[in-house]
N, C-alpha and C positions, 0 to 999 in steps of 0.2 A: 571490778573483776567480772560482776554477773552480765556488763556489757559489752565487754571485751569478746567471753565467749558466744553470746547470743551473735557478733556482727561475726566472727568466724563461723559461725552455723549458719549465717545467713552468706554467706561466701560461698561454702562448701553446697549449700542449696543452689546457689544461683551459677556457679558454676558448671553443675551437673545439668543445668537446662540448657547450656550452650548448643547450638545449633550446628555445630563442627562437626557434631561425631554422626550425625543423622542427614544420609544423604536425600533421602526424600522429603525433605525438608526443608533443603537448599537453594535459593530462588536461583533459576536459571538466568543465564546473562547470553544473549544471543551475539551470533558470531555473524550475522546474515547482514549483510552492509543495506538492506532494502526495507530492515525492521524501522518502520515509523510511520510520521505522519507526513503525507508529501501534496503540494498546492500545484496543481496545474500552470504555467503562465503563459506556456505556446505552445503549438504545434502546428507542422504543415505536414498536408493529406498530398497526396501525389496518385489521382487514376490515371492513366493512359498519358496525355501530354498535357494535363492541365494540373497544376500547382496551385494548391490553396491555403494559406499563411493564416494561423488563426490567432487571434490575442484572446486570449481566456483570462484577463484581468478585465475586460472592457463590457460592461452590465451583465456580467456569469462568472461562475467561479467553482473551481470544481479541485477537490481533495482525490486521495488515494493513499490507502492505508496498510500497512502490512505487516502482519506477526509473522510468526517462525511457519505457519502452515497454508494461512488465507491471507487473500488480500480484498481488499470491498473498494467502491468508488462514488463517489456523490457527486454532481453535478446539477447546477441547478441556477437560474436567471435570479437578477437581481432588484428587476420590477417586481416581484413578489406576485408573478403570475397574471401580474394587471395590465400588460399589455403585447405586441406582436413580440415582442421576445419572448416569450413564455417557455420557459423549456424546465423537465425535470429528469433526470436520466441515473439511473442507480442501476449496480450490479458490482456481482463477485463469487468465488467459490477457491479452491486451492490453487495453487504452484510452489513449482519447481526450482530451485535453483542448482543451474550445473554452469563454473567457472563464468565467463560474462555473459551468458545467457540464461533466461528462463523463460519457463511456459506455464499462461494461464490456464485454465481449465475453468470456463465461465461456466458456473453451475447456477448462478440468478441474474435476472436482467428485466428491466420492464421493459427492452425489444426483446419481446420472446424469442424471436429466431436467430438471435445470437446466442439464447441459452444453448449450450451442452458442445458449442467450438473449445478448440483448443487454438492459443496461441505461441507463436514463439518471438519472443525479443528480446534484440541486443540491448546489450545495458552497459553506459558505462555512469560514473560516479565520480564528480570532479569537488571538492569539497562540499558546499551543500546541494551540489544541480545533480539531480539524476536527466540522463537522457536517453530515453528508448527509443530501438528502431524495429518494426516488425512490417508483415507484410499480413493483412487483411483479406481473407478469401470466404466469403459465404456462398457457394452456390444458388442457394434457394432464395436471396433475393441479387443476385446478380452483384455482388461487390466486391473486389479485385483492386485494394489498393495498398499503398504504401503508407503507413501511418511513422511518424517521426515527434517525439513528444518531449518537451520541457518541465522538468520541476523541481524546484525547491523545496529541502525540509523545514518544514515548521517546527518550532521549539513548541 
């Protein structure tokens, strides 16, 4: 009998901790079809009348990540900086999402003269491929192009 009630005290305890009635307390589940983690595998640049088709699986590799507010980017060579490919390129800061568009707001970058643009890109979302289209304008160092990008989510 003495255990009977102790697992009903321990019911009535453990039910009162349930997490249902305490909204701040409720993990949030994002609605943002661009939350995660997404791998680069193409993209072609387009300035003026020259077309450049890039395979970003082929010795580089570069991620893009996105919560409900920020998004970050890493890219980086796969010689591990030991030869003419050497490349490291990182940045991020917030966006936007409005319907199939949104815009970055690069608030870090180690090209500094991309910090503090804004961008805007089309997005669409075909089962795991995201694909963006935007248009690239920096003044101050003369770049005016059409960026067009490939990626799949990673589990």
């Amino acid at each position: 009998m003495k255990q009977i009630k102790l697992s009903l005290l321990g019911l009535v305890f453990l039910s009162s901790c349930s997490l249902s009635g305490d909204k701040s307390r409720q993990l949030k589940t994002s609605v943002n079809p661009l939350v995660g983690t997404w791998q680069l595998v193409a993209g072609i640049q387009i300035t003026g009348d020259d077309t450049v088709m890039i395979d970003y699986t082929k010795g580089q590799e570069m991620i893009k990540m996105y919560n409900d507010t920020h998004f970050a980017f890493l890219r980086h060579d796969l010689s591990q900086g030991k030869d003419s490919t050497a490349i490291f390129v990182s940045g991020g800061g917030r966006y936007e999402v409005k319907k199939d568009k949104y815009f970055e707001h690069l608030n870090y970058c180690n090209y500094r003269e991309w910090e503090g643009q804004k961008f805007e890109l089309a997005f669409t979302i075909s089962g795991d491929t995201l694909t963006t289209n935007s248009i690239e304008k920096i003044d101050a160092i003369d770049l005016n192009q059409i960026n067009i990008e490939k990626l799949v989510r990673l589990q």
